[in-house]
Structures are given as C-alpha cells and as structure tokens.
C-alpha positions as CSV (number, residue, x, y, z in Angstrom):
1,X,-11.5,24.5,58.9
2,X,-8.8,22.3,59.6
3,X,-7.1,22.3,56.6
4,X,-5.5,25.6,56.3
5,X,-8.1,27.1,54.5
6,X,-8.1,30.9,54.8
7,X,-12.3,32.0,55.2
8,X,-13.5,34.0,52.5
9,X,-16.1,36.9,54.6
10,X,-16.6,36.6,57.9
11,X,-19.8,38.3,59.4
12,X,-20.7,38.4,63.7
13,X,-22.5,40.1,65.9
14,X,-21.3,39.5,69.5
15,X,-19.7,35.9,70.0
16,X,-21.3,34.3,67.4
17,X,-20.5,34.4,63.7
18,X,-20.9,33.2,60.5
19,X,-17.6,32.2,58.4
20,X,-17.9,31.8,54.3
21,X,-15.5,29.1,53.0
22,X,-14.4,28.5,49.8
23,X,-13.5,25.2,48.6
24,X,-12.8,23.0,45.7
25,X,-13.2,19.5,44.5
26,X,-12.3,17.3,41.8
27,X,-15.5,15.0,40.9
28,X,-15.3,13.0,38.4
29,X,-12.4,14.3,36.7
30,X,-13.6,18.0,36.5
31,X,-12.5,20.6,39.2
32,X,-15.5,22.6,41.1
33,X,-15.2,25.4,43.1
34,X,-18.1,25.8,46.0
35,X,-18.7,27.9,49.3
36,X,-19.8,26.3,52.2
37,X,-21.0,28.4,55.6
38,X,-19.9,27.4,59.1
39,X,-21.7,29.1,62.0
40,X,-20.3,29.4,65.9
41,X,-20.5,31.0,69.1
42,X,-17.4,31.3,71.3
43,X,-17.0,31.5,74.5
44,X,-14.7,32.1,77.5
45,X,-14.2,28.6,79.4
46,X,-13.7,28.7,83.3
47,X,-10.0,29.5,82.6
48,X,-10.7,32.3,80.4
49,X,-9.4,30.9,77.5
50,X,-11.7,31.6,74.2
51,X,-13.8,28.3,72.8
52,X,-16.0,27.6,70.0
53,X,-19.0,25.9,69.8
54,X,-21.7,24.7,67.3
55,X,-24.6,25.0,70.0
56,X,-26.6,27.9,70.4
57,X,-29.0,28.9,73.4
58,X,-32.3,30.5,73.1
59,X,-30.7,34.2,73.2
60,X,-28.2,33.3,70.9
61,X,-30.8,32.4,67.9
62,X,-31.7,35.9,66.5
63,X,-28.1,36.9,66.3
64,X,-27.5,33.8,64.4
65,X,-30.0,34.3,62.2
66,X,-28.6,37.7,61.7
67,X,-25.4,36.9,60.6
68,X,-27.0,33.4,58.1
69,X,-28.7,36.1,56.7
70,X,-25.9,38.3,55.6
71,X,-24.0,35.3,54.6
72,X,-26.3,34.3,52.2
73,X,-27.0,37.7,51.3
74,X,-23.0,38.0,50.5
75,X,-23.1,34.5,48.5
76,X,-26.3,35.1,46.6
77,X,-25.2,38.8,45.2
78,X,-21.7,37.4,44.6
79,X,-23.2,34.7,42.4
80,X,-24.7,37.7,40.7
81,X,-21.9,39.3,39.9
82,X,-20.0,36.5,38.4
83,X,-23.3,35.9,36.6
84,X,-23.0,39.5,35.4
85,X,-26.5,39.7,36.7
86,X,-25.2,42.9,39.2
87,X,-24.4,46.2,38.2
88,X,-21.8,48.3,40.4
C-alpha cells in the first residue's frame, strides 16, 4: 500500500500472494483499528523486471484461493485470541 504501511502476514504460494494490512481510522471522533487483505500475482515483464497484478488466469485461481484461505484463517484465529476465545 502506498502509504508506507509495513503488511502485517504475508502468505504465497508461487507468484501470487495474499498480503494482511493493518490500518486505522478515525470515524467520527473515535479511532478504529481494521485489517484489510490485498491479493496479487507478479510477474516478469518482457524486460525481466518483476510486476504486480490484480488479475488472475484460470491456473492461477486455486492458488489464490489457497493463500484467501490462510489469510482469513490468520485473521479469524487472531480475532480469537484478542477475544481470549484461543488457548495457546
């Protein structure tokens, strides 16, 4: 994300990946603290310089799902913990 925002987990599988931010916001006078998920597949261009894009062929769909999956797995058992619904 463009605004010097370090990612919080990162999880890939091959070129594409799945990047957990963390971000806040002050609504309505109250600060809020939220994660938000990005997901992209780079790529070498014709130079060989690494890209990133948002679109994903056919074969590049279970490996997406793959790595949605652990990102929401990471997000929901976080939530857990600071719910203190998670032992460990």
């Amino acid at each position: 994300m463009g605004d010097g925002n370090k990612p919080e987990k990162k999880f890939s599988t091959g070129a594409i990946s799945a990047t957990v931010w963390k971000n806040a916001r002050n609504i309505k006078g109250k600060d809020v603290e939220y994660c938000s998920v990005t997901l992209q597949r780079r790529y070498k261009d014709n130079n060989g310089d690494w890209q990133s894009s948002s679109s994903l062929g056919v074969n590049d769909l279970p490996k997406a799902v793959l790595v949605l999956e652990k990102a929401f797995e990471y997000l929901v058992l976080k939530e857990g913990e600071q719910d203190g619904d998670v032992e460990g």
